[in-house]
N, C-alpha and C positions, 0 to 999 in steps of 0.2 A: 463411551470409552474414548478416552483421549490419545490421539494418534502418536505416534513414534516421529524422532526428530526428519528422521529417513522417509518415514512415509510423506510426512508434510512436504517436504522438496523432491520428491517422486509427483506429489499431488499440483501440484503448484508448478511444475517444469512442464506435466503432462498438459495443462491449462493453455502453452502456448507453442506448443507441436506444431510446426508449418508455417506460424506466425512470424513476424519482424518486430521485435518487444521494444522498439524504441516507435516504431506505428502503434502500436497497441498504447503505448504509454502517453502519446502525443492526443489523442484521441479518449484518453478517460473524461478528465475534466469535461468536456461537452457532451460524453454518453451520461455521466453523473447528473447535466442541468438538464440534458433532458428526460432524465429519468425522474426526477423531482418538481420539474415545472408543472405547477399548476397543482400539486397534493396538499392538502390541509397540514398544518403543522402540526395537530393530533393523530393524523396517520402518520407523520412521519417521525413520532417521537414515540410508539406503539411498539412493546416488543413483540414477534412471535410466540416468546415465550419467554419466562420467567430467567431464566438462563442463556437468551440468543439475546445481541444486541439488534435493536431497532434502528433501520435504514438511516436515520439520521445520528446514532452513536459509530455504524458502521464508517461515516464520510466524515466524522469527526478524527476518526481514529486513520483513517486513509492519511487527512492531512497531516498529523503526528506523523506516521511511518515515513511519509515523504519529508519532512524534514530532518528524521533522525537517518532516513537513508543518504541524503544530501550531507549529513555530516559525516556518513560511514564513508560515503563513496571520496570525498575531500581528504578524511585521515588518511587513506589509503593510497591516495594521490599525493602527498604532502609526504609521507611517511611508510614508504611501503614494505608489508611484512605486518605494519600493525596490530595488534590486539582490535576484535571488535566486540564490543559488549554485547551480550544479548538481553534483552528487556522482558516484559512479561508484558501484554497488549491489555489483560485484564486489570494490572494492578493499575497501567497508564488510564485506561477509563474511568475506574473509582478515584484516582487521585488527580486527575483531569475533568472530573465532573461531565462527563460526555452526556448523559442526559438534560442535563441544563443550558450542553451548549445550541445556538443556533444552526441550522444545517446549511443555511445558503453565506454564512460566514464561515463555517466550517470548509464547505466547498471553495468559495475564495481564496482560504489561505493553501489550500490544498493546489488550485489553480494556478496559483502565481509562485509559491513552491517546484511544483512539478516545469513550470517552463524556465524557472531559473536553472532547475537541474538539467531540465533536456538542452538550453544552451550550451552550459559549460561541459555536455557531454560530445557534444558535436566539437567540437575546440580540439577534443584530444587525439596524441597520435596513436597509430595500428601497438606502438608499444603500452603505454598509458592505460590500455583496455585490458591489458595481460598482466597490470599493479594488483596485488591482493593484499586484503586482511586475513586477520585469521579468527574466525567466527567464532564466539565461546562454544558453542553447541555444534556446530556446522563445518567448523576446519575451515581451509581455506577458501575466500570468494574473491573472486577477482572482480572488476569494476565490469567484466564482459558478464558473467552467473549474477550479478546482481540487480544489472540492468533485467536480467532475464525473470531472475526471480518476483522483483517488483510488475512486471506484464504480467509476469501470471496471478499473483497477487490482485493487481487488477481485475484482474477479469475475474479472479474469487468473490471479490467483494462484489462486483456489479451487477455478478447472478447472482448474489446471496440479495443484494434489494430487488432486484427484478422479482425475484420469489416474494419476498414480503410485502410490494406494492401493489401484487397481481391478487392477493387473498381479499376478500369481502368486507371483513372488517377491522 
């Protein structure tokens, strides 16, 4: 059963309770390579299931989000008050070919993505962080809930491959 827009950002906010989401997020990209060094590229293009993406569709589709969050968090900054699209992650994987893509290139773009946006986050003033869009599904997020959103996002996906890297085969 597919969760509620609500429950999803209850699920995903709860993920970084107590946390600093701009530590957490600074800190993906190298929990990801070392989660991945040294795995066969057949386990790492393996779904758990027919329906769940496998470790390396999950870090293809991280580096997507992080670039289309780099573009949300910019409109919003540019433009505040903004419309922000909301996407669909499955449809971006079938029409992004996520199992065909590489995972340790997947990781990279994902890598040098995430540090462009962690600079230009650090850049901005105490007001800047209070800029919002207004989410198709979600209402408004401001560049502060999104930064947060994405930490916990993080840490979804990173236990979602810890789970499928730790299974036998």
């Amino acid at each position: 059963m597919k969760e509620t827009v609500q429950e999803y950002i209850q699920r995903i906010q709860g993920k970084i309770t107590g946390k600093k989401p701009m530590q957490v997020q600074g800190a993906t990209a190298e929990k990801l390579a070392k989660l991945i060094k040294g795995v066969a590229p057949a386990k790492l293009k393996k779904r758990p299931s027919p329906e769940k993406w496998s470790a390396g569709e999950i870090v293809a589709h991280l580096a997507d989000a992080e670039i289309a969050v780099g573009w949300r968090m910019r409109s919003i900054l540019g433009t505040p008050g903004t419309p922000i699209q909301a996407w669909d992650p499955d449809a971006w994987a079938t029409a992004g070919h996520y199992p065909k893509r590489d995972v340790r290139k997947s990781l990279e773009t994902f890598r040098v993505m995430r540090e462009a946006n962690l600079a230009m986050l650090k850049t901005l003033t105490p007001d800047q962080w209070k800029h919002f869009g207004v989410h198709a599904e979600r209402g408004e997020e401001s560049i502060e809930r999104l930064v947060g959103m994405m930490a916990g996002h993080d840490i979804n996906h990173t236990e979602q491959i810890e789970q499928i890297l730790k299974r036998k085969k």
